[in-house]
C-alpha positions as CSV (number, residue, x, y, z in Angstrom):
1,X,0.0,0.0,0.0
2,X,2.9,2.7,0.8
3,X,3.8,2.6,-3.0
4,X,0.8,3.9,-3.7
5,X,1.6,6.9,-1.5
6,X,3.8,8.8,-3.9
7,X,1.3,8.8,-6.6
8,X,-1.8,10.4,-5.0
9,X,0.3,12.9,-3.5
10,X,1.9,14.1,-6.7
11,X,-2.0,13.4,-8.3
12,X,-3.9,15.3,-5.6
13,X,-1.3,18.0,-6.4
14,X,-2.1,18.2,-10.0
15,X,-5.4,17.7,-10.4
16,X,-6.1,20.4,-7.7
17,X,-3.7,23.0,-9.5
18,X,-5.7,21.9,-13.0
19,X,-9.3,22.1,-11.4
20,X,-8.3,25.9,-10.4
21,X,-7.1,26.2,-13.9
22,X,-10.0,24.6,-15.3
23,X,-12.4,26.8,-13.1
24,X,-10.3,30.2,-13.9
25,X,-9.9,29.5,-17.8
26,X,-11.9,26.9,-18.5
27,X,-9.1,24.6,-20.3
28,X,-6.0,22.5,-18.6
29,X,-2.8,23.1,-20.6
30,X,-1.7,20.2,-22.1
31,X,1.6,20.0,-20.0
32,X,-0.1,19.7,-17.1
33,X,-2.0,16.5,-17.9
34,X,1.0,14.8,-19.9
35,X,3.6,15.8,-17.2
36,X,1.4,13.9,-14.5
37,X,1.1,11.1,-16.7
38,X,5.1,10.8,-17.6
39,X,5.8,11.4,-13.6
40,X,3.4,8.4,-12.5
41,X,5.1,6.4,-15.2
42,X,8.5,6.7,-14.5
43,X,7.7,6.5,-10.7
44,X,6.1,3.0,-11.2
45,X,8.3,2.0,-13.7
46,X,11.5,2.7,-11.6
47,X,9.7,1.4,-8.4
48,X,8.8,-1.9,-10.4
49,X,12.3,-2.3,-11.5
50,X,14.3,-1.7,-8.3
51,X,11.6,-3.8,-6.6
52,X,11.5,-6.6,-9.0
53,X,8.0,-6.2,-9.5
54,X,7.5,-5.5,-13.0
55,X,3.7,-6.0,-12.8
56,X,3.2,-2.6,-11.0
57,X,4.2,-1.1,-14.4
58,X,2.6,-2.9,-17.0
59,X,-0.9,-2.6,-14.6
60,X,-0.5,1.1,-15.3
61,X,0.4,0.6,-18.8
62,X,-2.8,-1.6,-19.8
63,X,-4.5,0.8,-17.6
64,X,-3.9,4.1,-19.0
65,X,-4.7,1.9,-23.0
66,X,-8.2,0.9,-21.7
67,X,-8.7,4.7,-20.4
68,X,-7.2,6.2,-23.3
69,X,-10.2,4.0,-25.5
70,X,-12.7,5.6,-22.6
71,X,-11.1,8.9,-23.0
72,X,-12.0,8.9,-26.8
73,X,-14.9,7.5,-26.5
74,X,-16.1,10.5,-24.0
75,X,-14.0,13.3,-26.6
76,X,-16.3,12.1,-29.7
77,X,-19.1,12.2,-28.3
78,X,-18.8,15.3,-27.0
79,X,-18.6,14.3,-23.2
80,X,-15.3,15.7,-22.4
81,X,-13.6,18.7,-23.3
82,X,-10.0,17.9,-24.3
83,X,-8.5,18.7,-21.6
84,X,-10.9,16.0,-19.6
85,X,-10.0,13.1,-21.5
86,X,-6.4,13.4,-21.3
87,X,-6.7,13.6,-17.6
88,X,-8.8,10.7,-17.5
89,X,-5.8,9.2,-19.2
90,X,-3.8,10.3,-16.7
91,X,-6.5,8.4,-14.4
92,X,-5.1,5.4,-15.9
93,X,-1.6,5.0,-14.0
94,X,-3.1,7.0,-11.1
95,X,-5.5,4.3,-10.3
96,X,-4.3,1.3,-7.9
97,X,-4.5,-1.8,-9.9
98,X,-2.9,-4.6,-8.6
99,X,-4.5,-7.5,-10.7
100,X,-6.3,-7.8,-14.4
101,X,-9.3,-8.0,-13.1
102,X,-8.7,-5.1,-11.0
103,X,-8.3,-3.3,-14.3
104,X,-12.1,-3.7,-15.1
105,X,-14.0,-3.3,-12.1
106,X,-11.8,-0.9,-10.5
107,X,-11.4,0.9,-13.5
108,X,-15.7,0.9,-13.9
109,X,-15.8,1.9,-10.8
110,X,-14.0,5.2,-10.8
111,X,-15.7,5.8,-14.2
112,X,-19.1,5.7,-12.6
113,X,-18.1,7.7,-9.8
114,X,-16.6,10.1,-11.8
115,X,-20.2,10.5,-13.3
116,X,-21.9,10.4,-10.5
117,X,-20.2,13.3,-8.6
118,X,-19.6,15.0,-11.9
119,X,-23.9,14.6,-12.0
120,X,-24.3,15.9,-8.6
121,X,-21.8,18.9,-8.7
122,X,-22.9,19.9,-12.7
123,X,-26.5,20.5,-10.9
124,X,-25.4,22.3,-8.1
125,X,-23.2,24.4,-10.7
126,X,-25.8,25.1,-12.8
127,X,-27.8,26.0,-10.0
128,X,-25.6,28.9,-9.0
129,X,-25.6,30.2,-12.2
130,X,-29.6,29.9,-12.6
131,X,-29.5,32.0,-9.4
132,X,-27.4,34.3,-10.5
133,X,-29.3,35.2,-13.7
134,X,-32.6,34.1,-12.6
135,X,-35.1,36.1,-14.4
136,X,-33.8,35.2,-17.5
137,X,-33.5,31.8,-16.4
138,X,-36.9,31.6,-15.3
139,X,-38.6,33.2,-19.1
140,X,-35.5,30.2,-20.8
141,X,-37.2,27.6,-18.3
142,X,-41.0,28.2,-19.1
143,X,-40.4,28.4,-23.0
144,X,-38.4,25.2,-22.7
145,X,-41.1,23.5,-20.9
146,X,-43.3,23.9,-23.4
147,X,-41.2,23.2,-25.5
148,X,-40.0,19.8,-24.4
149,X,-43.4,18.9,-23.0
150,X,-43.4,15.5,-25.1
151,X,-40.5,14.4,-22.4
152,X,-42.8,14.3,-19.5
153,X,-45.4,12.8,-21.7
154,X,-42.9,9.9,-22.4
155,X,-41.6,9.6,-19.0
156,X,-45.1,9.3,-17.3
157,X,-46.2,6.9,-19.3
158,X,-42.7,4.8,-18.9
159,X,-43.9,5.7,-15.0
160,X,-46.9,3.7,-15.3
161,X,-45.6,0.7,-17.3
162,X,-43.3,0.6,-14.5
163,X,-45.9,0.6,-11.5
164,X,-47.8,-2.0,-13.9
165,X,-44.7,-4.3,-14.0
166,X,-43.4,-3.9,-10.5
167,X,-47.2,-4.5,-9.2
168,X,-47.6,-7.9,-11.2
169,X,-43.9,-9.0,-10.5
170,X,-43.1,-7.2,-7.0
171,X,-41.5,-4.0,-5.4
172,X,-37.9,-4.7,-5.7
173,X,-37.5,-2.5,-2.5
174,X,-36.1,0.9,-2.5
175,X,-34.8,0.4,-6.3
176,X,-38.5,0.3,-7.2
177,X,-38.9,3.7,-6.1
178,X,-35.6,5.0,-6.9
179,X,-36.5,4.1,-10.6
180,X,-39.8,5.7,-10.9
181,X,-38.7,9.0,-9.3
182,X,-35.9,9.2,-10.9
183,X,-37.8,8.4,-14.8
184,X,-40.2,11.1,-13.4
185,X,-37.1,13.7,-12.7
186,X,-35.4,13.2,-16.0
187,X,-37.3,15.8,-17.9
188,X,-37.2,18.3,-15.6
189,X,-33.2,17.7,-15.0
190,X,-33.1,18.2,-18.9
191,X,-35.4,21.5,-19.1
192,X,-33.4,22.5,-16.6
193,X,-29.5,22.1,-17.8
194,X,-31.1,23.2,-21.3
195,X,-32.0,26.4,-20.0
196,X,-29.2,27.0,-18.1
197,X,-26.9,26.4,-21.3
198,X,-29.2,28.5,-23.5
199,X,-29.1,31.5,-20.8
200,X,-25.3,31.1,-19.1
201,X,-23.2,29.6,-21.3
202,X,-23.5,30.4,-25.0
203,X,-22.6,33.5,-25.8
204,X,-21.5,36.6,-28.8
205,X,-17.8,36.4,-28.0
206,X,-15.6,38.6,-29.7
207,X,-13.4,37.7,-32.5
208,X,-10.6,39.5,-30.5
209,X,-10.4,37.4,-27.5
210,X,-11.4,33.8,-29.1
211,X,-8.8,31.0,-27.8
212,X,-7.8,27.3,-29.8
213,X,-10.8,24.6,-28.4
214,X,-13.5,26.8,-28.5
215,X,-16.7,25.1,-29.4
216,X,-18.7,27.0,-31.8
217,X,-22.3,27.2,-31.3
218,X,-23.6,28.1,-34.9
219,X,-21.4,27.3,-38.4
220,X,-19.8,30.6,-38.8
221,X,-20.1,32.0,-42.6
222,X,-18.0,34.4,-44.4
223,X,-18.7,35.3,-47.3
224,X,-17.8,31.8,-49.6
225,X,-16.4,30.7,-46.5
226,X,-17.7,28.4,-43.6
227,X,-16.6,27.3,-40.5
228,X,-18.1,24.2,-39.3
229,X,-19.0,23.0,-36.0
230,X,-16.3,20.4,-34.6
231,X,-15.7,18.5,-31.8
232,X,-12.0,19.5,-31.8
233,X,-13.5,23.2,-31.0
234,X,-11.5,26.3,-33.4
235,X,-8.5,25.8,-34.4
236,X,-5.9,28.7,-34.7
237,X,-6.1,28.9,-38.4
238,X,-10.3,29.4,-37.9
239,X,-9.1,31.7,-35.2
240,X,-6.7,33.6,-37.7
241,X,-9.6,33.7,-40.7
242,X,-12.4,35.0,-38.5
243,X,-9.9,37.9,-37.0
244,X,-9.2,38.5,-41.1
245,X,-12.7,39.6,-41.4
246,X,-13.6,40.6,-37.9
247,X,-16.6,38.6,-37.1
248,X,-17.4,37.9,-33.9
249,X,-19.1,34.4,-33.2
250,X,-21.7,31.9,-31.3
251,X,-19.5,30.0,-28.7
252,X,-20.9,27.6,-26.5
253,X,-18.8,26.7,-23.5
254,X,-19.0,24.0,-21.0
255,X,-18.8,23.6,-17.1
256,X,-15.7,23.2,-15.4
257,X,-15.5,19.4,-15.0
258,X,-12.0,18.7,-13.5
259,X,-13.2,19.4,-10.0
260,X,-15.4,16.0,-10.2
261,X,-12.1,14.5,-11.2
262,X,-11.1,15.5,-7.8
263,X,-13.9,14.9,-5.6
264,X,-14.6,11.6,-7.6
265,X,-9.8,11.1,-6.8
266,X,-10.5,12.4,-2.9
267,X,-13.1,9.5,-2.6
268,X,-11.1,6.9,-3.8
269,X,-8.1,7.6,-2.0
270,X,-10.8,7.2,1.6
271,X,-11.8,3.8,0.2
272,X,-8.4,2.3,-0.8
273,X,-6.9,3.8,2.7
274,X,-9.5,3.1,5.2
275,X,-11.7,0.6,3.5
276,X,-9.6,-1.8,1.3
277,X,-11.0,0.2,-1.6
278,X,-14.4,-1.7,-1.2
279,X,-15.5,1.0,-3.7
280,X,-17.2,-1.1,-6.1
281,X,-19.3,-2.4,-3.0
282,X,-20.4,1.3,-1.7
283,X,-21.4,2.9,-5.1
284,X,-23.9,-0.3,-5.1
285,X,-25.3,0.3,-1.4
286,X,-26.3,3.3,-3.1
287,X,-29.5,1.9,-4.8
């Protein structure tokens, strides 16, 4: 266990100094996440080496391969930023594996826990800014009820199917109800973040301070030109052509999501060093 020691020091480190950067700029630089991933390498490679215990290395190894797969999984489909799924691929060596099939459900594990706290602190974020612009949050949220109104016309009637089938087959307990409610709240969670996007966090940003990675909201047309929509966000040569003719564009920017990387990190660390990192046994106490 002591080996372990070293890395979420130097990880707890980093991934507080990137969630500050994330929060401040909304981006990690690139040598932050690939300097954490080359330090936890060469820590467990060395440490495999002078300990004969080569397995400590090629864990991390198969472990940052299977997160790098995650990683682009999430980036594609427009999960994670790009500085998010490199960390996550930092997440790969951070995370104590000590057998293969530690890999998976350890490595499943942290995923869903990253998504649950990332769920959790997203609302409670988007709360605050809901608050803080709540008048036009409020018109955004009553349009977009209306709107979306088909939603809670398919989640009730999912509702009742599942009443129907948990009456003829039996209450399964509290994940009986946990089910329903939460089918119930998944419209309103929707209507919610929707509106929040649509009133906090797409904006008319000036061609003057636009930065590489920012997501346009709408193609951006000049002239014969276009520039598309990507998930790789602007690059500097857009950035360069839309300065040339001064047009200032849609941009729709995202949460800061490295702090669930650390609250989700903080967590583990609790399990693996007062509960034998039983996580995979609390996150299903949960339902």
């Amino acid at each position: 266990m002591n080996e372990y020691y070293p890395i979420f020091v130097l990880a707890f480190l980093y991934v507080v100094f990137a969630s500050i950067q994330d929060i401040r700029k909304r981006e990690v630089s690139n040598w932050v996440n690939f300097s954490l991933l080359t330090f936890i390498l060469a820590y467990r490679l060395f440490y495999g080496i002078i300990n004969d215990n080569y397995y400590f290395f090629i864990y991390s190894i198969v472990g940052v391969l299977v997160f790098m797969l995650l990683a682009n999984l999430f980036y594609y489909g427009r999960v994670f930023a790009g500085g998010d799924a490199k960390l996550l691929i930092a997440f790969g060596a951070i995370i104590p594996f000590d057998s293969w099939y530690s890999i998976i459900y350890l490595g499943l594990s942290f995923i869903f826990l990253l998504f649950l706290v990332g769920a959790v602190y997203s609302l409670i974020y988007s709360s605050v800014l809901a608050l803080h612009n709540f008048f036009k949050f409020k018109k955004e949220f009553r349009q977009n009820l209306r709107k979306y109104k088909f939603y809670f016309l398919i989640s009730i009637i999912l509702a009742l199917f599942l009443i129907l089938e948990y009456s003829i087959s039996g209450w399964n307990g509290y994940l009986s109800y946990y089910s329903i409610v939460f089918l119930l709240l998944i419209p309103f969670i929707f209507v919610f973040l929707k509106s929040v996007e649509n009133n906090s966090m797409i904006k008319l940003v000036s061609y003057g301070v636009l930065t590489e990675g920012d997501w346009l909201y709408k193609d951006v047309k000049m002239g014969n030109r276009v520039i598309k929509r990507s998930v790789h966000g602007l690059s500097l040569k857009d950035i360069e052509l839309i300065r040339k003719n001064r047009v200032n564009v849609w941009v729709k920017y995202g949460l800061p999501f490295v702090p669930s990387f650390l609250m989700a990190f903080i967590i583990m660390v609790f399990f693996f060093l007062f509960s034998k990192f039983d996580l995979q046994s609390f996150l299903l106490s949960l339902f």
